[in-house]
C-alpha positions as CSV (number, residue, x, y, z in Angstrom):
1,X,-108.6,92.3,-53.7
2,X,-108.8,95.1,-55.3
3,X,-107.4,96.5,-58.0
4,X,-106.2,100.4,-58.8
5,X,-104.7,102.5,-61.6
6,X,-103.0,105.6,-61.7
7,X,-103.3,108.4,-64.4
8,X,-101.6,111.6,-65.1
9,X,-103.1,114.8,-65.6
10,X,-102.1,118.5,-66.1
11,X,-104.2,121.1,-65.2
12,X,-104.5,124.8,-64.8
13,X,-105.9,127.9,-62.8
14,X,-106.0,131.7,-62.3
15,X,-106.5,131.2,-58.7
16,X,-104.5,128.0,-57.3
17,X,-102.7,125.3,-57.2
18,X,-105.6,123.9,-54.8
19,X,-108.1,125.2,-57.5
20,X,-105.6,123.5,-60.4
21,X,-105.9,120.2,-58.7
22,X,-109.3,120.2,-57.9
23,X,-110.3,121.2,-61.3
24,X,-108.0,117.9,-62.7
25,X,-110.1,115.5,-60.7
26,X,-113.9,117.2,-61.5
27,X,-112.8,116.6,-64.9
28,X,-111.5,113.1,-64.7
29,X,-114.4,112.0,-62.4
30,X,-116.8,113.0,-65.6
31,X,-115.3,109.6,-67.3
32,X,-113.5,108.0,-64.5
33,X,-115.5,106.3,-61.6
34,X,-114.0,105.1,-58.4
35,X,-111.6,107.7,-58.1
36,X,-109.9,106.6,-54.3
37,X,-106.6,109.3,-54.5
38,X,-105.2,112.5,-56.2
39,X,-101.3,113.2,-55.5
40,X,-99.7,116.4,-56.2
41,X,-96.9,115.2,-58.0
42,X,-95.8,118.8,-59.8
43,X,-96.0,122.5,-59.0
44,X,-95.6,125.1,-61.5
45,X,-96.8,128.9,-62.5
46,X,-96.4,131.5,-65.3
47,X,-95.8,134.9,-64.7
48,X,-96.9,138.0,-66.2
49,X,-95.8,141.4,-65.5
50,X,-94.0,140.5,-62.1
51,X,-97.5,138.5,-61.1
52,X,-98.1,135.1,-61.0
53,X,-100.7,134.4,-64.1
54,X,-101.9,130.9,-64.0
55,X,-100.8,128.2,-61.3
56,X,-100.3,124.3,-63.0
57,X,-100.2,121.1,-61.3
58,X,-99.3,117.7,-62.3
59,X,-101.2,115.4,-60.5
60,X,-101.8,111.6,-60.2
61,X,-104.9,110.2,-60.1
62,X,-105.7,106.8,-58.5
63,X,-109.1,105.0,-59.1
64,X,-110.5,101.6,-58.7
65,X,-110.6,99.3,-61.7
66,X,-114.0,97.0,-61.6
């Protein structure tokens, strides 16, 4: 049986939400191993002069606990 945890972490990027979420799990996976699952739980972006300026995502993480 296994067993998993779930963390939450914010994250940001100039380019994407794709980008946002992806850079949230290279940086968990540098101290988190066994990383099964990422869930996109939260959109959101900042705008600057009538442009969108930096795309955030709140994701959940889901790894396997040894």
């Amino acid at each position: 049986m296994a067993v998993l945890k779930v963390i939450e972490i914010l994250s940001n990027s100039d380019k994407s939400w794709e980008d946002a979420a992806a850079k949230a799990v290279a940086h968990a996976s540098k101290s988190v191993k066994n990383i099964k699952s990422v869930y996109m739980h939260e959109q959101s972006a900042t705008v600057k002069d009538g442009k969108i300026d930096q795309y955030r995502v709140n994701v959940k993480i889901t790894f396997e606990v040894n």
